[in-house]
N, C-alpha and C positions, 0 to 999 in steps of 0.2 A: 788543870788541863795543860799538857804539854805544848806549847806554844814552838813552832819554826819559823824566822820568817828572818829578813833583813835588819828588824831592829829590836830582835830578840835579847832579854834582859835588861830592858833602858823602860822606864818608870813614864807615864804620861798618867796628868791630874787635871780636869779638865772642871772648869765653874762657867758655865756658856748659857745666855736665855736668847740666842738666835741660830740658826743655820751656820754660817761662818766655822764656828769656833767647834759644833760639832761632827762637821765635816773635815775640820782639818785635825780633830783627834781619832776621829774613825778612819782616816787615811794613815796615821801610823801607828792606829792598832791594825790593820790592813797589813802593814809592813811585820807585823810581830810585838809591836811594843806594847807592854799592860797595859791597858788604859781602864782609869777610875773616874766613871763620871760621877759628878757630886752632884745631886736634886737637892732643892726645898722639899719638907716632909711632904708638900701637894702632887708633888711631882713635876718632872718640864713641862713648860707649857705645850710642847709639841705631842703631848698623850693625848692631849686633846685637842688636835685636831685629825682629822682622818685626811686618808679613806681606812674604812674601816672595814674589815670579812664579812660582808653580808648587811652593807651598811648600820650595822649596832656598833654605836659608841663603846669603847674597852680602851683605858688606859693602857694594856698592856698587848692593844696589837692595832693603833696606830700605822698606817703604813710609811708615814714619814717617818715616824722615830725610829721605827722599826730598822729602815735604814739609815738612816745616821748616826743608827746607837749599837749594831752589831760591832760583835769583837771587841764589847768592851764589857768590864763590871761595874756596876752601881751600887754606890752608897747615898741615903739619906741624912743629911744634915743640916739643920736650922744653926745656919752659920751667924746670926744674929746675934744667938746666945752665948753667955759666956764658954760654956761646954764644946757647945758647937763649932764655935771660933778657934777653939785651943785646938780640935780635932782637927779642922783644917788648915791648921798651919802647920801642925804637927807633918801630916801627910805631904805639906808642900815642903816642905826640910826634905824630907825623904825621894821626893820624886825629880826624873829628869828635866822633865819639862810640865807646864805650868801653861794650858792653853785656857784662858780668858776670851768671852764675848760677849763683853756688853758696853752701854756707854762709855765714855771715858771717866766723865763725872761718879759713875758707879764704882770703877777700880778705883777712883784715886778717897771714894770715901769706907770701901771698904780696908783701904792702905796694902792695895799689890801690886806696887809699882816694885820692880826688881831691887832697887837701890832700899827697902822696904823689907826684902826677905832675905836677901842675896848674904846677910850674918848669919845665918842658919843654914845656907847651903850655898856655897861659891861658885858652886859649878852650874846651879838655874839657869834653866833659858826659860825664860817667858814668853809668851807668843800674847799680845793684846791685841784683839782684831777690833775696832771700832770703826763707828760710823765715820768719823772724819777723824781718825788719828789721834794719839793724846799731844799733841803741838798744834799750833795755830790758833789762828781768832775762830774757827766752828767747832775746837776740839770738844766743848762743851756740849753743841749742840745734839738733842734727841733722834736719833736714826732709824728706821725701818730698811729691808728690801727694795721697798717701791721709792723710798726717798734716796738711799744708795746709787740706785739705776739713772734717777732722774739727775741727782748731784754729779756723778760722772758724766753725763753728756750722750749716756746711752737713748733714753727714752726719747730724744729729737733728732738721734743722728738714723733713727730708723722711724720712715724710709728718706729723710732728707740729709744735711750734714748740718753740723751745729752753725746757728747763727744766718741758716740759710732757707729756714722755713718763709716762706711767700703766703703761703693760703692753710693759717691754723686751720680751717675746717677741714681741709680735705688732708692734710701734713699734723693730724695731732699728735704729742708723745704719744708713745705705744710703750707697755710695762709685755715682760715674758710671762709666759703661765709656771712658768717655773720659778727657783729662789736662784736666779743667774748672778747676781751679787752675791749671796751667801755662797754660792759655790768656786766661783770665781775667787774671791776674797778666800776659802778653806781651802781650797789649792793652791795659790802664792803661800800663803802662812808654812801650809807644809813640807812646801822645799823650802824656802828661809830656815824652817825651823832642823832641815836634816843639815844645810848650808854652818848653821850655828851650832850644831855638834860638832861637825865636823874640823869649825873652827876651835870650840871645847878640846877637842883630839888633841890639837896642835900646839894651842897657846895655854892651856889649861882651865880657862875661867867660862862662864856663862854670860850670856847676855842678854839684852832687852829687844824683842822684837816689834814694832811699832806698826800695827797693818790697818791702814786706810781702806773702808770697802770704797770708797768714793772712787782714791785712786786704783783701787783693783778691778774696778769696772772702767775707769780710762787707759788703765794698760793698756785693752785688749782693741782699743782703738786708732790705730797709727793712721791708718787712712785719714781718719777723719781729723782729727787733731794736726796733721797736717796741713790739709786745707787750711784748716781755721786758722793757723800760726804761720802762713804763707799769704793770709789774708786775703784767701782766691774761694770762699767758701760759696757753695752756688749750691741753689733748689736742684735737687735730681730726681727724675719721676720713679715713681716705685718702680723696683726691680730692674731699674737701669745701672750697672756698673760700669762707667766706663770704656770698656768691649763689648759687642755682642754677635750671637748670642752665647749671654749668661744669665739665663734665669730660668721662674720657674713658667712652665706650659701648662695647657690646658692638656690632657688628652682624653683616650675612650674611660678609663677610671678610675680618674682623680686629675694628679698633677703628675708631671717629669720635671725634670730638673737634667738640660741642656748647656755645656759649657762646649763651645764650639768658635772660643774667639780666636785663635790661631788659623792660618789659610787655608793649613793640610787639614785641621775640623773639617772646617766650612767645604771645604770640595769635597768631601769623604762627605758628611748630611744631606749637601745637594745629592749627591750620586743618590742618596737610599731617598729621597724627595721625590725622584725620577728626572734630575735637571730641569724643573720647569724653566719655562722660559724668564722671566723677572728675575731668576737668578744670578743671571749676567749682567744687571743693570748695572748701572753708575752710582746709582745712592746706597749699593750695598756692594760695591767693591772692597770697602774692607772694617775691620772689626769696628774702628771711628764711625766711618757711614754708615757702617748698621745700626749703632748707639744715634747715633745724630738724625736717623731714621725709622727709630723703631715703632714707631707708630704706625706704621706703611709697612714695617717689614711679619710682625709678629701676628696681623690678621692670615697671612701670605704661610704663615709656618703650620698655624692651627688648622689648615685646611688638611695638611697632613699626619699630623700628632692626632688629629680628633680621630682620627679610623683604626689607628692603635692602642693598647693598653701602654700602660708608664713599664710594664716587665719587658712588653715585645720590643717596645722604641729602645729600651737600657741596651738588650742585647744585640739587637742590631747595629748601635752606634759601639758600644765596647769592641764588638770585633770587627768593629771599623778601626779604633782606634780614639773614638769620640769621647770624654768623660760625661759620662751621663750617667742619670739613675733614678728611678721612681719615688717621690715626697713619700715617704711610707708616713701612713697613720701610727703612733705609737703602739697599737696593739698589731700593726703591720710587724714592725722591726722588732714585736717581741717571738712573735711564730715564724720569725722567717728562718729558713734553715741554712744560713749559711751565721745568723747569732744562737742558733741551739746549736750548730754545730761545735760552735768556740764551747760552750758553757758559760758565756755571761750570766744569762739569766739567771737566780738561784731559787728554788723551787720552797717555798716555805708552805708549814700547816698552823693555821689558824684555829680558832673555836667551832669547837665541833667536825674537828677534820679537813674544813673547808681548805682547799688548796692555791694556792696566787704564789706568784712571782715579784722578788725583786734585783734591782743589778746586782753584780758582784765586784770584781774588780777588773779596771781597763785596760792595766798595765799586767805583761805576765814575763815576771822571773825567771831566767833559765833556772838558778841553783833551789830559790828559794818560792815557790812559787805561793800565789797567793790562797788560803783556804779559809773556811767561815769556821774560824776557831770558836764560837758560841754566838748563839744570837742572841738581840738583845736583851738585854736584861731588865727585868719584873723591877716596881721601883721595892728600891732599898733590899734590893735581893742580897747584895755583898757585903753588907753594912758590916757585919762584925764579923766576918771572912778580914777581908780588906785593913780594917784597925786592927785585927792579931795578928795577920801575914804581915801587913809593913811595917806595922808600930808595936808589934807586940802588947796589945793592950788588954790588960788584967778583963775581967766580968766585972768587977767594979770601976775600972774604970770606962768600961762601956757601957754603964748604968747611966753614969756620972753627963755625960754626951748627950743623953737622949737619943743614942741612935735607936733606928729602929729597922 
């Protein structure tokens, strides 16, 4: 299939048993680039999990893999064996990049560490996405998602800041329903890893990309880690930042979500509030004293939000000038028509015809724009596609593999 995209003709090889590593190769097959994911003959663990068309279990319509594994081809290979081993290092000789997700402990006893392969192709970039990094004293250590989250400093700085929990019962880590670590971590990896081409361009060689989920989930925290490293770390009660108001309301169905801490907000909200009278007090003269009073202030607001919808309160405050907008439920934000209008959504057909949706891509291209060059692939559907297109490999010696 004719492939256009930004990183058209550039080779991605991807060996990953988490989130991470197959998010940040389906991000630059996204951009254009081939991407071969290598399975165990059982297939990735992620076949088996759902959600699933019509909840029946199917390896091959997963709706996680589904997405994570679009725009790319699959090969199976039992890289244990000797056959199997030769096959994929064959392939890693051949390709531009070399996206890894798994322990560290596991790359380094499978031996692909770049300084490892980089005699067989000089120009390699590896991208190792691990739980804590292949360096330091936890590089060893076994990592999950929920362990990721928690090691970064994410799961107690929401809703408190780190080192500032006061009351675990009512202040417990909270983990996302989503894989925010895996995604987070396959986003840094994949600009690093175009960052490392790019340096490839210049300097000629390849290099080792070394990506911490731990610290790809403390990136995205500057607030908080500030505090803590200012040693001013203090309890804050849910949904307080700060300013207010910035958070989310109650209203007539469901929740809004209100950012109104600048003056000209706050005087534009009151206006459409009706100026009640407590508006003008002293404890909420300004965005501090509303935070410092919001206890007092935010029964005071639900009197108004409760008589609206989260749609009617958005447009009233936007053509104020307000940012606001209605907590859409995820099947909210997939019918809403101003995200069919973009074409995010990407309309797929399941077993038996059954029809569901999943994203597409966030980022849109003027020249090169983004298109769902194939969905994902059946396991070991490329198997001996893949070893003749890159490696030229005889029928014997695709016997010889065990591919399948």
């Amino acid at each position: 299939m004719l492939r256009e995209g930004a990183l058209s003709g550039l080779k991605v090889l991807e060996l990953t048993d988490q989130v991470a590593g197959s998010f940040c190769a389906r991000l630059l097959g996204d951009a254009g680039a081939d991407v071969v994911k290598v399975e165990p003959p059982e297939g990735d663990r992620y076949r088996r999990n759902g959600p699933y068309p019509g909840g029946v279990p199917d390896p091959d319509w997963s709706g996680l893999f589904l997405y994570l594994n679009s725009n790319k081809r699959a090969v199976s290979l039992d890289i244990g064996s000797t056959g199997g081993r030769a096959a994929f290092l064959d392939l890693a000789a051949a390709t531009d990049f070399l996206v890894l997700g798994q322990n560290s402990s596991e790359i380094e006893r499978l031996g692909l560490r770049r300084e490892q392969l980089s005699h067989n192709n000089p120009g390699l970039i590896v991208i190792a996405i691990t739980p804590f990094g292949l360096r330091g004293p936890n590089s060893s250590y076994l990592g999950d998602e929920l362990i990721a989250i928690s090691a970064g400093g994410m799961a107690y700085a929401t809703p408190g800041i780190p080192d500032g929990v006061r009351d675990p019962a009512s202040e417990p880590p909270l983990r996302s329903n989503t894989h925010m670590a895996g995604y987070l971590a396959g986003v840094q990896a994949a600009v690093a890893g175009v960052a490392a081409l790019l340096s490839r361009t210049i300097q000629g060689a390849g290099c080792e990309i070394d990506l911490s989920m731990q610290e790809a989930v403390a990136a995205v925290m500057p607030f908080e880690l500030a505090h803590a490293s200012y040693h001013e770390a203090k309890g804050r009660k849910p949904g307080v930042f700060g300013l207010m108001p910035n958070a989310y309301l109650p209203c007539k169905d469901g929740y809004v979500v209100v950012m109104a801490v600048m003056e000209a907000h706050w005087r534009n909200l009151m206006d459409l509030a009706g100026n009640p009278d407590w508006a003008g007090l002293e404890v909420f003269s300004s965005g501090v004293e509303r935070a410092r009073n919001w206890d007092a202030l935010e029964p005071l607001l639900l009197g108004w939000t409760m008589d609206h919808t989260g749609a009617e309160i958005a447009q009233l405050a936007q053509d104020r000038g307000i940012p606001c907008f209605p907590a859409y439920t995820v099947g909210q934000m997939v019918d809403s028509a101003h995200v069919t209008e973009r074409g995010f959504m990407v309309d797929m057909e399941g077993p038996g015809g059954r029809k569901f949706k999943l994203p597409g891509y966030p980022v849109r291209l003027e020249r090169t724009p983004w298109r769902l060059f194939r969905p994902a692939p059946k396991l070991g559907e490329h198997t001996f596609e893949v070893l003749g297109e890159w490696l030229g490999y005889s029928a014997d010696q695709l016997s010889s593999v065990g591919a399948r």
